[in-house]
Backbone bond lengths (Angstrom), bond angles and torsions (degrees), N, CA, C in turn:
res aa  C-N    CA-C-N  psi(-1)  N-CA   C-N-CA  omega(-1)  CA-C   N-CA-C  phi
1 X - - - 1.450 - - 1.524 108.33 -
2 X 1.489 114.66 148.92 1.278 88.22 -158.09 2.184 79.76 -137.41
3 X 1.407 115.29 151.40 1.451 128.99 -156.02 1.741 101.88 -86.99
4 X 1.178 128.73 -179.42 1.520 123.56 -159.14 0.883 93.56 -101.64
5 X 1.549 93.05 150.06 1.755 117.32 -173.00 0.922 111.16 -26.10
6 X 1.549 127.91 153.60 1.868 110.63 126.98 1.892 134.97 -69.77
7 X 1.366 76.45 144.12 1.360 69.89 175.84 1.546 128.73 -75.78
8 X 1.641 102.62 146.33 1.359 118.20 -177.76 1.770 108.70 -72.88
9 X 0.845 105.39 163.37 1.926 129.47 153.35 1.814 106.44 -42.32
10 X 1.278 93.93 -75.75 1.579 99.66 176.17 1.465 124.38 -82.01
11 X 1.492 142.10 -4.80 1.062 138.00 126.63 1.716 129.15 -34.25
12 X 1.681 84.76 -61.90 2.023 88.63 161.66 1.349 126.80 -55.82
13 X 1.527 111.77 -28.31 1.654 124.53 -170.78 1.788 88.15 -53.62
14 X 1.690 91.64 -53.50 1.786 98.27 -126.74 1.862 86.22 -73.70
15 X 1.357 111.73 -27.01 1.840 96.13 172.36 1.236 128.82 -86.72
16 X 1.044 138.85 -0.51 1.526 162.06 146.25 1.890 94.99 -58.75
17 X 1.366 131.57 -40.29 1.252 133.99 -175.25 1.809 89.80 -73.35
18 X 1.029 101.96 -81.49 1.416 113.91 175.84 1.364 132.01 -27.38
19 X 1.354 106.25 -41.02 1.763 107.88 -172.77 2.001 97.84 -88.75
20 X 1.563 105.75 -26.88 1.432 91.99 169.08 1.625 125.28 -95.01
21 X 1.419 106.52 13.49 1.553 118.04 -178.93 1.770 95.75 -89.92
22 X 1.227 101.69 -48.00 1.864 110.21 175.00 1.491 108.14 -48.10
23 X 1.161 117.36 -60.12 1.687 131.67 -175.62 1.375 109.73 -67.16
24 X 2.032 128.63 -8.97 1.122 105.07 174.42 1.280 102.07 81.84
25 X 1.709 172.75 -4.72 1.156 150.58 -75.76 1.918 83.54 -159.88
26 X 1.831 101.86 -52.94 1.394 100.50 -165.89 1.574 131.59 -31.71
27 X 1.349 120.40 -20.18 1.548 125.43 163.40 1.738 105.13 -59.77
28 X 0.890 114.55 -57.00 1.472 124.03 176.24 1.501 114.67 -37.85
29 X 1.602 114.36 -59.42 1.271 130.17 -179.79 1.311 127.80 -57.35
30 X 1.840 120.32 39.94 1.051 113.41 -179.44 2.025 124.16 -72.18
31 X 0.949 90.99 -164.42 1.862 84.96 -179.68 1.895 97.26 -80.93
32 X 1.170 116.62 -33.50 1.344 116.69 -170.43 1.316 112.36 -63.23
33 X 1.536 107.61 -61.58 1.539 128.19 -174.35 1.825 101.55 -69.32
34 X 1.360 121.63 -10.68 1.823 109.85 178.99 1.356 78.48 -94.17
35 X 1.474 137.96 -52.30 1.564 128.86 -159.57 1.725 111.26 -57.17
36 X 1.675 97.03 -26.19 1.682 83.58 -164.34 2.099 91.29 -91.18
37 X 1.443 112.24 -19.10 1.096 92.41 -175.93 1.399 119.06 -69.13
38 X 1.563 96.99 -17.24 1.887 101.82 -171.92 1.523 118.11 -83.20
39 X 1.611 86.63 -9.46 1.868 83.15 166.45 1.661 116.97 -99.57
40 X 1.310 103.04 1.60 2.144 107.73 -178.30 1.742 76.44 -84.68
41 X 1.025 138.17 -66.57 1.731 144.90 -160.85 1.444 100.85 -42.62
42 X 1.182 131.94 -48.77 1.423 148.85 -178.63 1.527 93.25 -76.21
43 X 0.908 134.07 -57.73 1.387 128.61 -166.94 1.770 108.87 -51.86
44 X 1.293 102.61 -41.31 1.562 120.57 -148.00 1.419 87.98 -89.43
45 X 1.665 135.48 -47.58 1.296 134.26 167.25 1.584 111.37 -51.32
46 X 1.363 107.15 -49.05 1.940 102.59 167.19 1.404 119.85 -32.87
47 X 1.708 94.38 -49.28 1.678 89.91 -159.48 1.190 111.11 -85.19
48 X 1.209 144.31 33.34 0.916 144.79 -140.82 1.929 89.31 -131.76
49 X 1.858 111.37 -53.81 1.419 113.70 172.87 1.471 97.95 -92.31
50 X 1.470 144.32 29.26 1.170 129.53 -179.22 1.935 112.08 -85.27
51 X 1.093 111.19 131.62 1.369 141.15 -173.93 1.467 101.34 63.19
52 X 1.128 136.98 19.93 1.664 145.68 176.81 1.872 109.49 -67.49
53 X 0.993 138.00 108.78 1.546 124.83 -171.52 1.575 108.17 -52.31
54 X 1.303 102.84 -161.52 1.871 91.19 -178.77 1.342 106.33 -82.26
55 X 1.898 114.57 -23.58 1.642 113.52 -147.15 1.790 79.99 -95.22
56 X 1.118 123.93 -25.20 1.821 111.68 157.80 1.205 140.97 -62.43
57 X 1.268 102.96 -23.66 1.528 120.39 -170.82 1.983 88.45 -97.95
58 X 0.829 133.81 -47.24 1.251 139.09 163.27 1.671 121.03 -41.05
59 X 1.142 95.75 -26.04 1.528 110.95 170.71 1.683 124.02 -114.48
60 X 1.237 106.32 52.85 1.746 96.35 -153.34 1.584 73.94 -126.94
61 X 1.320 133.47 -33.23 1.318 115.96 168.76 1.497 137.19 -88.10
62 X 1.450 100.61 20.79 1.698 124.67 153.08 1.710 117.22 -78.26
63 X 1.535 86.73 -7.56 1.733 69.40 -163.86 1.783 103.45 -127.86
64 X 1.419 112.82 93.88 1.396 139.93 -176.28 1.409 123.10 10.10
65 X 1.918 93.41 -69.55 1.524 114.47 163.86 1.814 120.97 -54.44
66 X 1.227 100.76 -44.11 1.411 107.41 -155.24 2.829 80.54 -84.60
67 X 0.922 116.33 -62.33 1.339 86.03 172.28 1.530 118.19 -60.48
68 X 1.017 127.63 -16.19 1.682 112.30 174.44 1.781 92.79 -49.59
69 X 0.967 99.07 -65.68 1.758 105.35 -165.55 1.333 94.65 -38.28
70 X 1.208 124.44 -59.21 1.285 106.02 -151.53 1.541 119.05 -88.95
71 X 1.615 110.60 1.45 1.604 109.11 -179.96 2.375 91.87 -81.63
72 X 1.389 93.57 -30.63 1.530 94.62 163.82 1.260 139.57 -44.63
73 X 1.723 107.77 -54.24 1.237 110.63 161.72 1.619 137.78 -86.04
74 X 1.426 99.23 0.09 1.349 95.47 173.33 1.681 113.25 -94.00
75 X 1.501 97.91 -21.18 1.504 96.43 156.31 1.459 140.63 -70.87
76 X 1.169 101.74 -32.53 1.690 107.94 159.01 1.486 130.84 -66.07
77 X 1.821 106.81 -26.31 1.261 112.24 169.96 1.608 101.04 -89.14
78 X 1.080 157.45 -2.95 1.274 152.10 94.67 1.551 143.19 10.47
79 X 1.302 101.23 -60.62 1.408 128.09 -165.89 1.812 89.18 -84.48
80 X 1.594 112.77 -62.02 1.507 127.55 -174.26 1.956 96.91 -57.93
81 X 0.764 136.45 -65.50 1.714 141.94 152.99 1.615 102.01 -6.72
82 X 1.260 114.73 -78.93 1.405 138.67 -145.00 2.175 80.43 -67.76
83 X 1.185 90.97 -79.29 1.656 109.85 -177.63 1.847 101.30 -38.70
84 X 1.324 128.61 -60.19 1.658 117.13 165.12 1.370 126.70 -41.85
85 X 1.526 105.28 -34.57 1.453 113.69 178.62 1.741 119.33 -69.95
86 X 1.178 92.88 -28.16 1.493 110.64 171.75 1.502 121.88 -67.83
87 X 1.093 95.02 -48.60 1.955 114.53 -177.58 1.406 93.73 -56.66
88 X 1.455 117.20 -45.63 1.461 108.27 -153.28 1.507 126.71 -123.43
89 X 1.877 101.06 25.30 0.754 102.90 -159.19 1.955 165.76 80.72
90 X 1.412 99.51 -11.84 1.092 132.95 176.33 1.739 126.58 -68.74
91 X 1.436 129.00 96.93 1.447 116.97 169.25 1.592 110.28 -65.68
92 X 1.455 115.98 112.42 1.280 120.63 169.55 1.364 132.71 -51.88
93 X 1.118 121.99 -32.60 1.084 144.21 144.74 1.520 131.56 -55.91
94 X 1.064 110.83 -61.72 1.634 115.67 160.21 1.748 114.02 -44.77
95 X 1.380 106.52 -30.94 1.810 112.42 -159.44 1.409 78.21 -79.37
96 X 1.531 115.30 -72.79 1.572 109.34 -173.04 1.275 134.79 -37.84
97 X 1.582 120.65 -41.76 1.037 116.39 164.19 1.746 137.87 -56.65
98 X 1.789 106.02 -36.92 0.660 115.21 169.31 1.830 117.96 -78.63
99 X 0.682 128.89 -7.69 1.793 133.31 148.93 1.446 118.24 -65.93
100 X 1.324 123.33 -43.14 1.767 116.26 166.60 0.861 96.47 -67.73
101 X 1.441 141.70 -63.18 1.691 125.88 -157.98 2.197 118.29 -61.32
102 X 1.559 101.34 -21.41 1.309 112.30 164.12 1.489 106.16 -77.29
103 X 1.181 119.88 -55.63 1.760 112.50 -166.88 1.691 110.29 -69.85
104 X 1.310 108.85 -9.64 1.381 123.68 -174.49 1.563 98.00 -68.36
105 X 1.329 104.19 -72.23 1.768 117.20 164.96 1.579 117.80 -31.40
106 X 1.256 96.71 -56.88 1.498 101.34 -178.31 1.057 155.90 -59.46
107 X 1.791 88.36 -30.37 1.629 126.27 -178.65 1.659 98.82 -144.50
108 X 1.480 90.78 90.61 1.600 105.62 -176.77 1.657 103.48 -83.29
109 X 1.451 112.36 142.81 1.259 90.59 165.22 1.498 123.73 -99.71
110 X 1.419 106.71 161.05 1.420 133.67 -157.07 1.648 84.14 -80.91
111 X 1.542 99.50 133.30 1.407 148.73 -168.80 2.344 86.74 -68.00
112 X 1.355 95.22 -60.08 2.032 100.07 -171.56 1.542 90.96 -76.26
113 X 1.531 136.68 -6.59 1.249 115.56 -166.67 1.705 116.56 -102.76
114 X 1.838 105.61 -5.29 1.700 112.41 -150.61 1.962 75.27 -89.65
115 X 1.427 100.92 153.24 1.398 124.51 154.54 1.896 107.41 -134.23
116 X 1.147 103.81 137.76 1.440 129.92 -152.10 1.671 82.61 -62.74
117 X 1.359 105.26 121.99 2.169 91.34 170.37 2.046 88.20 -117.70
118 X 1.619 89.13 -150.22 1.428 86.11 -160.01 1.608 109.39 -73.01
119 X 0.739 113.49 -176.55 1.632 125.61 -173.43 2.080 121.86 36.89
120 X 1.549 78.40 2.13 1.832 82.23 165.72 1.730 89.40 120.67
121 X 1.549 118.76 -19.16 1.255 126.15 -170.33 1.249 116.98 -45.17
122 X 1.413 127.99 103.32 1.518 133.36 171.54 1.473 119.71 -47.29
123 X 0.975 122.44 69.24 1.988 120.96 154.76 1.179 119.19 -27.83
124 X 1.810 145.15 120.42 0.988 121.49 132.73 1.279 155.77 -93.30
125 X 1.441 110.79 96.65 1.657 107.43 -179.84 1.221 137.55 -10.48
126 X 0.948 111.05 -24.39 1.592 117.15 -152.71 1.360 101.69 -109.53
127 X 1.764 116.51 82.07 1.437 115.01 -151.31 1.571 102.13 -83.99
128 X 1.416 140.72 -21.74 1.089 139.81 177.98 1.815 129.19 -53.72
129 X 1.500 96.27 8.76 1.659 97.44 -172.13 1.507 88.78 -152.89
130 X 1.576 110.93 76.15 1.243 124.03 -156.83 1.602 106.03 -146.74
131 X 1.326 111.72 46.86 1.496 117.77 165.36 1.598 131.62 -54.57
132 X 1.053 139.61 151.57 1.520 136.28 166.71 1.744 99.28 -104.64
């Protein structure tokens, strides 16, 4: 027997559509007001590693309370994502993809920098020129 799906991208879209179509909310849901909410969501996940060193912030998902928060806020900056993408039209997926295949072009990797990873997959070391 096997346990329920996972959920899709557009499964999540369409109940995030739904739970704020129930609530009446869609006046609310403009592109401005999802953009500014998706940056308080981001904010609130920041503060969470804010002034933490790296070998703390590296350890913040050892500690129960402190990942509850953060499987929280990355879902809300998620949900606010998913819900902007909606307002405005946007496949989230499609956008992303099409951004690696530009930064791919853009930010070639260096010939002295590839070390052989699995399947022949070029790594680049050279983490400082490491845009999305």
């Amino acid at each position: 027997m096997t346990g329920p799906a996972e959920p899709t991208v557009e499964a999540l879209r369409q109940r995030l559509v739904h739970f704020a179509a129930a609530r009446r909310w869609e006046p609310f849901h403009t592109p401005k007001n999802l953009a500014a909410a998706l940056s308080v969501e981001a904010g609130e996940l920041l503060e969470i590693f804010q002034w933490l060193t790296p070998e703390q912030a590296d350890a913040v998902m050892s500690d129960p309370e402190r990942a509850h928060r953060v499987h929280d806020e990355v879902a809300d900056v998620l949900a606010y994502l998913l819900q902007f993408c909606t307002a405005v039209g946007v496949d989230p997926l499609e956008a992303l993809a099409a951004k690696i295949e530009r930064n791919e072009l853009r930010f070639p990797v260096p010939m002295d920098a590839v070390d052989a990873g699995e399947n022949g997959v070029g790594v680049n070391s050279d983490v400082d020129d490491q845009p999305l």
